[in-house]
VMD Tcl script that draws the C-alpha trace (Angstrom):
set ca {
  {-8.35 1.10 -18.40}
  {-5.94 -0.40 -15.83}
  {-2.57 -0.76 -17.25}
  {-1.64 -4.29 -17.51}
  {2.30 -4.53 -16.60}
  {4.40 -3.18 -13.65}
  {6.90 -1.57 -14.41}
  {6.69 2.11 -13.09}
  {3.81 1.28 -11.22}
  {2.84 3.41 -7.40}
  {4.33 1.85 -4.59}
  {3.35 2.34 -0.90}
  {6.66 2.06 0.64}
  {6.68 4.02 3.99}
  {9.09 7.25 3.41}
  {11.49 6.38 6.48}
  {12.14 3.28 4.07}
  {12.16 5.35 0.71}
  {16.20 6.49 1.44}
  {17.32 3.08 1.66}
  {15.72 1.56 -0.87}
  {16.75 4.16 -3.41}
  {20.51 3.66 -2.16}
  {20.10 0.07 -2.84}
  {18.55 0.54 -6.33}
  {21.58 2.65 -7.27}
  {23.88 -0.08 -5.92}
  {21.88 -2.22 -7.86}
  {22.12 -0.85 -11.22}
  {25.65 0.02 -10.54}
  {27.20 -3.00 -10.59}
  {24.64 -4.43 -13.10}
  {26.15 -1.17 -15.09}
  {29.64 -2.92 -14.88}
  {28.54 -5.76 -17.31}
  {26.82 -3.26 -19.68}
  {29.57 -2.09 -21.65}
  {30.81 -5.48 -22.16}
  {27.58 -7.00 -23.25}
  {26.71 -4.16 -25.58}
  {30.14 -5.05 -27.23}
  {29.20 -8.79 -27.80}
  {26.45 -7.43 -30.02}
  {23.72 -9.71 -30.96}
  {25.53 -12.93 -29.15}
  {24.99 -10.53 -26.11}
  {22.12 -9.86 -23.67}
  {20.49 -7.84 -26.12}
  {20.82 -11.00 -28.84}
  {19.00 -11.34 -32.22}
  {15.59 -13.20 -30.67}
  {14.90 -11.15 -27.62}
  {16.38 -8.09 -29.90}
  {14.36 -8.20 -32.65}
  {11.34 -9.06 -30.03}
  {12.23 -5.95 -28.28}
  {12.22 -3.90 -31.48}
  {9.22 -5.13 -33.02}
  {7.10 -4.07 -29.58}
  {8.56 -0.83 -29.91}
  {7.09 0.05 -33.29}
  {4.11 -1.38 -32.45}
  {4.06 1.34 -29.68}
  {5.20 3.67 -32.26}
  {2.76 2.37 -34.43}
  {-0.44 2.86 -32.08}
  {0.86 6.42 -30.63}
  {1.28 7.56 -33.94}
  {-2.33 6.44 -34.52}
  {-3.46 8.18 -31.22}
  {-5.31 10.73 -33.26}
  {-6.10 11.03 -37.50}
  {-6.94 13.23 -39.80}
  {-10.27 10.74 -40.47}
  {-10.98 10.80 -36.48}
  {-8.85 13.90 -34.61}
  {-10.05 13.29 -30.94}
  {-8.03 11.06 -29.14}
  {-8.33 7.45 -29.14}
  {-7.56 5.92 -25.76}
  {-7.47 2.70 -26.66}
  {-4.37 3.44 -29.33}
  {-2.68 4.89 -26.51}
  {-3.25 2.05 -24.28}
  {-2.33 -0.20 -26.67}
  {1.33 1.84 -27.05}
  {1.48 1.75 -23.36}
  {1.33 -2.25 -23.10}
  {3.76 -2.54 -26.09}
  {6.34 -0.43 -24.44}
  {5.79 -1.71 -20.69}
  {6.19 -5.01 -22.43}
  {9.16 -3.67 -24.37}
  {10.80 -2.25 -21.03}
  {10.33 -5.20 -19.17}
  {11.97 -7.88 -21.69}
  {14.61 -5.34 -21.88}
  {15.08 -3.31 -19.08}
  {18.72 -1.87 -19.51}
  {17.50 -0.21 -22.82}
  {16.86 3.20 -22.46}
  {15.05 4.17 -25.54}
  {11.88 1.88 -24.58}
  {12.14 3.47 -21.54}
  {11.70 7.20 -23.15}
  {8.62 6.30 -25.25}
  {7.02 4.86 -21.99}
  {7.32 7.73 -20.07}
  {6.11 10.06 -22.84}
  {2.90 8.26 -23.66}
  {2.12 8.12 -19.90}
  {2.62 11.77 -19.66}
  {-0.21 12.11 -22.30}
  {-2.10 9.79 -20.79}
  {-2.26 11.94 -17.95}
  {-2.52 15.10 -19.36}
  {-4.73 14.51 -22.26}
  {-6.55 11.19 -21.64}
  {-7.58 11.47 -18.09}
  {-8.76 14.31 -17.80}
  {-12.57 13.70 -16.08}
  {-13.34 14.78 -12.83}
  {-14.02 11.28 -12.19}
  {-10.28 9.98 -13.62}
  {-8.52 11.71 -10.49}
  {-6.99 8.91 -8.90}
  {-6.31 6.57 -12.12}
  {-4.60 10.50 -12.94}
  {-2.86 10.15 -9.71}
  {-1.97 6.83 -10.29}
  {-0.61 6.91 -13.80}
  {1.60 10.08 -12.55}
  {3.20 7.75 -9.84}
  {3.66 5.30 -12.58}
  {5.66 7.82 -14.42}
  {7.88 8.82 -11.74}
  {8.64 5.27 -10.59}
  {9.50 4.38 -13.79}
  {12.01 7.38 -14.49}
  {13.45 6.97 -10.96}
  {14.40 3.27 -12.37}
  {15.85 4.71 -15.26}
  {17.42 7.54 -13.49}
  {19.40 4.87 -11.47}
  {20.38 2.82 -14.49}
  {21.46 5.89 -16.25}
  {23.49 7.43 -12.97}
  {25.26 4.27 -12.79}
  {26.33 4.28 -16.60}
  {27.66 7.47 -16.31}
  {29.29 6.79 -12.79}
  {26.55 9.46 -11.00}
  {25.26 9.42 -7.54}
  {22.51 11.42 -9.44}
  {21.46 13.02 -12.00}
  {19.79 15.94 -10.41}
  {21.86 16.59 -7.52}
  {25.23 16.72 -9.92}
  {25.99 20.22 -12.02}
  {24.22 20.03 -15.42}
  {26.81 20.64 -17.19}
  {28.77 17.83 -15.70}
  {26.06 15.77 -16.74}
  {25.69 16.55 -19.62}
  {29.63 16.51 -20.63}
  {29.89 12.98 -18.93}
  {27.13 11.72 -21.27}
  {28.53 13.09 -24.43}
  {31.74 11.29 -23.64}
  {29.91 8.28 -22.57}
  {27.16 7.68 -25.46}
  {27.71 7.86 -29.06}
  {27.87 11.57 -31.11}
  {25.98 9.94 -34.05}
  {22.18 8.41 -34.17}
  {22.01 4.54 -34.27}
  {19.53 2.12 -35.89}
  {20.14 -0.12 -32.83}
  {18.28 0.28 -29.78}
  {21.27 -0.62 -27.28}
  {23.24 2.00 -28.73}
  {21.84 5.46 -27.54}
  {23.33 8.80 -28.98}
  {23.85 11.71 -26.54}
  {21.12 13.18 -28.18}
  {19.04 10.44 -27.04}
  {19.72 10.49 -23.92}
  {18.81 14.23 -24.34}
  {15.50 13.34 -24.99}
  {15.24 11.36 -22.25}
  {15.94 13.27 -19.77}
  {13.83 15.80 -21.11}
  {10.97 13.23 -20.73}
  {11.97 13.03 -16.76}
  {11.94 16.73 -16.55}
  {8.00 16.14 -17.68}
  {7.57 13.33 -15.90}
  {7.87 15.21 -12.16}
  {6.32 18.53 -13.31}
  {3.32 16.52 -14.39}
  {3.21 14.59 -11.17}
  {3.69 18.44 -9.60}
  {0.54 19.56 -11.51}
  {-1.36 16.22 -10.68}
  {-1.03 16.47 -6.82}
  {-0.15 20.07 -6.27}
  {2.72 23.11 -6.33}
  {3.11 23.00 -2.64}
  {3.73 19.76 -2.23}
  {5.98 19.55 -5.34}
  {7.72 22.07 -3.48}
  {8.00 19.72 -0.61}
  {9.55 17.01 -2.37}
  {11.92 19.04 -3.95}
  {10.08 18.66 -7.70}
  {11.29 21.95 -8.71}
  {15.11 21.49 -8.68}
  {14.75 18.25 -9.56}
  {12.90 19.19 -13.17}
  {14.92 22.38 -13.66}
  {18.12 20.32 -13.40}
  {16.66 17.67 -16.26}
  {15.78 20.61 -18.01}
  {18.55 22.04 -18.29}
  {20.50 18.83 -19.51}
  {17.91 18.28 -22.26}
  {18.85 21.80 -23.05}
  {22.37 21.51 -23.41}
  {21.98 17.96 -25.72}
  {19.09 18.12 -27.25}
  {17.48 22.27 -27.39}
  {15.32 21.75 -30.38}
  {13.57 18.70 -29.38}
  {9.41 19.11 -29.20}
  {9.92 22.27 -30.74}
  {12.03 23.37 -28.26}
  {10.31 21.39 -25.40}
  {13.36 22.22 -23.18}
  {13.57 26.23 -22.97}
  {9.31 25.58 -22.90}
  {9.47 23.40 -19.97}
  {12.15 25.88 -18.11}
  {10.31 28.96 -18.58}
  {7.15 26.82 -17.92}
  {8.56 26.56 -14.10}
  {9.90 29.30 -13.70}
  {6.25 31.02 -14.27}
  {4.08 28.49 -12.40}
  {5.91 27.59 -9.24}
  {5.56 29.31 -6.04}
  {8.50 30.89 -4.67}
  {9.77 29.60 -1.17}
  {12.89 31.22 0.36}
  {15.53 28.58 1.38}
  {13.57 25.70 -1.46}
  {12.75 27.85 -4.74}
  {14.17 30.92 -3.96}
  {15.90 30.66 -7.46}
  {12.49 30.99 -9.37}
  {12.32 34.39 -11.16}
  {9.48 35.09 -13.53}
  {11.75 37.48 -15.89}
  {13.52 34.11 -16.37}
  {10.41 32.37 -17.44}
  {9.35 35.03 -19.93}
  {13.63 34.92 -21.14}
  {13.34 31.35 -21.92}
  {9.66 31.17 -23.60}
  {10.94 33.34 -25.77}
  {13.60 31.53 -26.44}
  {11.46 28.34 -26.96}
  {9.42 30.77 -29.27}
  {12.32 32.04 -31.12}
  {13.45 27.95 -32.00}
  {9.82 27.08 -33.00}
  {7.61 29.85 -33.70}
  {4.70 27.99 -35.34}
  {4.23 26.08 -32.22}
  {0.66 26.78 -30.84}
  {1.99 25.87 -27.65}
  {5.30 28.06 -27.18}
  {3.00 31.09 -28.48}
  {0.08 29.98 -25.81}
  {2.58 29.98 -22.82}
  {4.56 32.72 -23.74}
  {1.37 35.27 -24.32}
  {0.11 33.39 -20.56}
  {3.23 34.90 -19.02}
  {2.84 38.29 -20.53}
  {-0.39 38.47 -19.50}
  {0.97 38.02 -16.16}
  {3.28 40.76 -16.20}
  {1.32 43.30 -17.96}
  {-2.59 42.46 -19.00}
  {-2.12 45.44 -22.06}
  {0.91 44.30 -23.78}
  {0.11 44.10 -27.45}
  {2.58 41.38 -27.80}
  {-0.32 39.35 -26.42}
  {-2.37 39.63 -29.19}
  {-0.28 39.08 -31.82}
  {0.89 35.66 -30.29}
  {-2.64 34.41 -30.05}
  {-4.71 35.81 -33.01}
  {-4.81 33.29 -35.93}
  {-4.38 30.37 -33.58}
  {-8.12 29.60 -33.82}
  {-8.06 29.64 -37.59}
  {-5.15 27.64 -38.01}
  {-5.60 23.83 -38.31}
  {-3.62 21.40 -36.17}
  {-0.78 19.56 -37.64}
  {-1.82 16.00 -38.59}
  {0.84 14.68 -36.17}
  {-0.26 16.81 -33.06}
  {-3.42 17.01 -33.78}
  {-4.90 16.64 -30.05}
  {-2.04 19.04 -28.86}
  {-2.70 21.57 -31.21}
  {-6.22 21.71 -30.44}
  {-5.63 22.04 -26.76}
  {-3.37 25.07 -26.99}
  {-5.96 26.20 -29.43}
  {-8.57 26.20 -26.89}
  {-6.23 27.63 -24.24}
  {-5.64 30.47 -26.57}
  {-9.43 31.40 -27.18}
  {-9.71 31.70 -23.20}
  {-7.01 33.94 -22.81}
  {-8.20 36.10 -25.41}
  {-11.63 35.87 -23.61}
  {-10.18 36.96 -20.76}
  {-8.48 39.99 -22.57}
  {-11.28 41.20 -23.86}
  {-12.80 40.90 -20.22}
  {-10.25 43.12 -19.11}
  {-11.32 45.66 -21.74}
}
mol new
graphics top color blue
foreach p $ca { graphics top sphere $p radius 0.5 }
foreach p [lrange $ca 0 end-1] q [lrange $ca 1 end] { graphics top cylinder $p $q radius 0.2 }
display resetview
């Protein structure tokens, strides 16, 4: 299915052009940035007022509302037309509102699994490609938006730490039931979604020329911000995603020279550690043992019972992947023996 609104959308803008266009973005959302405080304050006689607000907020749940209903207990495969339908109510939610962030965040997750777990045919390879391009021009939007905010060139090419400091002084220590007012945590989350966002693009059109682009530092930076606000979040999706990269990208001198499998394993088990019943932190964690050492027992023990144990109604498509990940690494154990 075609998605039906912009925003995120490829582009084929020439590369020589790419610099300058970003830089004008940033300027862009910079001194759009200036106003933001200053309408958020005017609450709902602001920008964000009580019509287009409560507009805004009802598309959002109805995204909520058809992701949650991606897959059931009554039908467990996913349903691509419930996760279209929470892609149009976000885009549409996004583009009535586009200095909200939170919108933003639900996007780019339910375009991530509609890349990873909706098109997934050979023959889906370049709506794959172009949903991935999506993503990433959509969090390169809200990249800008959320540099500017937080008075950033960049997000990736600052220390995370900074980052992450500047945004717990800039957004609220305390949840919010209103959309224009982000927590820190929030924004944890988000960038944690942009971490995803480029290693599924890296996985869509290839390691080496992730590695080109500079993918790798770019998602290890995001990672580690999401790690420093927001560590438990998808069952430890941060410390996953880290060790994730560490184990699957290719080590260049002079680009990715910083990659170190030990790292990887360190920080699965971390992820592993925070949320041991999660079929995926045990999948990826026994994949990187396996790596290192095919006989490790540890391997095993990660993976046995995964088969037997039934998916959580509420990930019940991403359970059942790392299920069947799972039964072909223990196929290919018992290969080895």
């Amino acid at each position: 299915m075609t998605p039906k609104h912009s925003i995120g959308r490829a582009t084929t803008t020439p590369h020589r052009y790419q610099g300058r266009l970003d830089a004008v973005k940033v300027l862009i959302a910079f001194y759009s940035s200036l106003l933001w405080p200053s309408l958020l304050c005017l609450g709902t006689n602001s920008a964000f007022g009580s019509q287009s607000g409560a507009q805004v907020e009802q598309l959002v749940r109805e995204g909520d509302l058809a992701f949650a209903n991606r897959a059931t207990l009554a039908r467990p495969s996913l349903d691509g037309e419930a996760l279209e339908r929470a892609i149009d109510s976000y885009s549409r939610a996004v583009e009535q509102a586009p200095s909200l962030l939170t919108p933003r965040r639900r996007l780019l997750q339910a375009l991530f699994y509609e890349t990873e777990y909706l098109l997934t045919d050979e023959g889906d390879v370049e709506r794959r490609r172009a949903s991935a391009e999506r993503a990433c021009d959509l969090w390169n939007e809200t990249e800008s938006l959320l540099a500017a905010r937080l008075e950033l060139e960049s997000l990736t090419r600052a220390d995370p730490e900074t980052v992450a400091a500047r945004i717990r002084e800039t957004f609220a220590t305390t949840e919010a039931q209103r959309l224009d007012q982000p927590s820190a945590a929030e924004i944890g989350r988000l960038t944690f979604w942009g971490a995803v966002t480029w290693g599924r693009w890296a996985e869509t059109f290839g390691r080496m020329a992730a590695v080109r682009r500079g993918v790798a530092k770019r998602v290890r930076n995001l990672g580690q911000i999401a790690e420093l606000l927001e560590p438990t979040y998808e069952e430890a999706g941060p410390s996953r995603l880290l060790g994730r990269l560490h184990q699957v990208t290719p080590r260049v001198p002079l680009i990715t020279g910083w990659i170190r499998r030990d790292k990887g394993i360190e920080l699965l088990r971390r992820a592993h550690q925070r949320a041991p019943e999660d079929p995926l932190n045990r999948v990826f964690l026994a994949e990187a043992l396996f790596a290192e050492d095919r006989n490790d027992p540890a391997i095993r023990a990660l993976l046995i019972g995964l088969s037997e144990r039934p998916p959580r109604p509420q990930r019940l498509v991403e359970d059942e992947a790392a299920r069947l990940r799972a039964g072909k690494l223990l196929v290919a154990i018992e290969g080895e023996n």
